[in-house]
N, C-alpha and C positions, 0 to 999 in steps of 0.2 A: 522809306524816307517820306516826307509832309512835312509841310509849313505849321508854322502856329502865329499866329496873327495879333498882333498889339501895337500901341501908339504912347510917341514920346508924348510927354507933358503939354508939349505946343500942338496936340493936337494931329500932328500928322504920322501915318500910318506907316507901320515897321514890319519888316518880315521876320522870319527866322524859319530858313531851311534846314530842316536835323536828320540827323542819320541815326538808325537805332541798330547794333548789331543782335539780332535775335538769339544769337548763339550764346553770345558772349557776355549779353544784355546793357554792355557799353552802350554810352553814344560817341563814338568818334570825331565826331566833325558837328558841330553849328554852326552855318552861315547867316549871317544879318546884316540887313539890308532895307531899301523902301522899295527894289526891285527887284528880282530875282528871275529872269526871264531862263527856256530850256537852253538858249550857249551857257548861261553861268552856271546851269545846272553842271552841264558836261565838263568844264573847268573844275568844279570842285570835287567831282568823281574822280576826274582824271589825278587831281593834286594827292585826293584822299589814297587812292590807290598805288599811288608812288609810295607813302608812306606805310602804307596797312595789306599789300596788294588786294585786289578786286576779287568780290566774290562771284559765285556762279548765277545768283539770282537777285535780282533785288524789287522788292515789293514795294509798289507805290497808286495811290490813288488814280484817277483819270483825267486828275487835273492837265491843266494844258502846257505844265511847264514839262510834264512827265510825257503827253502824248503829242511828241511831234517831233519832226523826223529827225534832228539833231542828237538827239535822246536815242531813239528806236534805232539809227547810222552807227554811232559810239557805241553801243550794247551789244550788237548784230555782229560788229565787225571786232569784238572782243568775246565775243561766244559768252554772253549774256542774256539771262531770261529774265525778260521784266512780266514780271508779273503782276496783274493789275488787278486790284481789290473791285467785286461788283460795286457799284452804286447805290450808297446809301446802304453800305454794309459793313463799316469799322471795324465790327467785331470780328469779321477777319483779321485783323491786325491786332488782336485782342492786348497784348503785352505792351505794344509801340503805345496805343491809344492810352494806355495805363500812364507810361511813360509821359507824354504829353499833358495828362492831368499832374501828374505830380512836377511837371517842369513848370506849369501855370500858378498852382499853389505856389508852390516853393521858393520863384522866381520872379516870373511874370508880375501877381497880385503882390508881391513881396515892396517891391523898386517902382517907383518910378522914374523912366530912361528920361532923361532931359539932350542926351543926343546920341547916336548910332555906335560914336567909343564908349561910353557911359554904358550903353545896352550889351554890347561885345563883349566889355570886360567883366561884366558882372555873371554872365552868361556864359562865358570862358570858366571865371570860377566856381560856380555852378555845376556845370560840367565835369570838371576835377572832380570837384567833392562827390558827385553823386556815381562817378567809374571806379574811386577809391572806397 
């Protein structure tokens, strides 16, 4: 999982939390948002894994939404291993990071969001198309 980063037309800054399944090479879930702090992290794991149930490991950068104890608490106590990509080493994540260029192409550079439902849905169908 990792952000990808962009702004509606008015200038203010948009998140997009994505999940990439490496196996499966789905992305299941995109959150968006202009916050996305680690409680909403752990809500959308939790919703995701209701749906899809949870897997054993999940690989994510060292950003601060990923390392802090809400995150590490909900992981630990579901016998999950986060596993953390060194710094300033992507290419660990070499397929995600692919993923995320062609979400940018495709998406991102494509639209511009004039508000966070505008960006959702566009983003929703996006994600459709690119799992089918």
């Amino acid at each position: 999982m990792d952000f990808v980063h962009d702004a509606l037309v008015d200038g203010r800054r948009i998140r997009a939390l994505t999940i990439v399944d490496l196996c499966t090479r789905e992305a299941p879930w995109i959150e968006f948002s202009t916050s996305i702090p680690g409680d909403r992290v752990v809500r959308m794991l939790a919703r995701l894994g209701e749906v899809h149930g949870l897997p054993r490991r999940i690989t994510c950068d060292n950003g601060p939404e990923f390392v802090n104890l809400a995150l590490t608490t909900w992981a630990e106590d579901r016998g999950i291993d986060l596993d953390y990509i060194e710094p300033g080493e992507p290419a660990q994540i070499a397929f995600a990071e692919s993923f995320y260029g062609t979400l940018r192409g495709e998406c991102l550079n494509e639209h511009g969001f004039t508000s966070l439902r505008a960006a959702r849905r566009k983003f929703e169908a996006w994600r459709r198309r690119k799992n089918e």
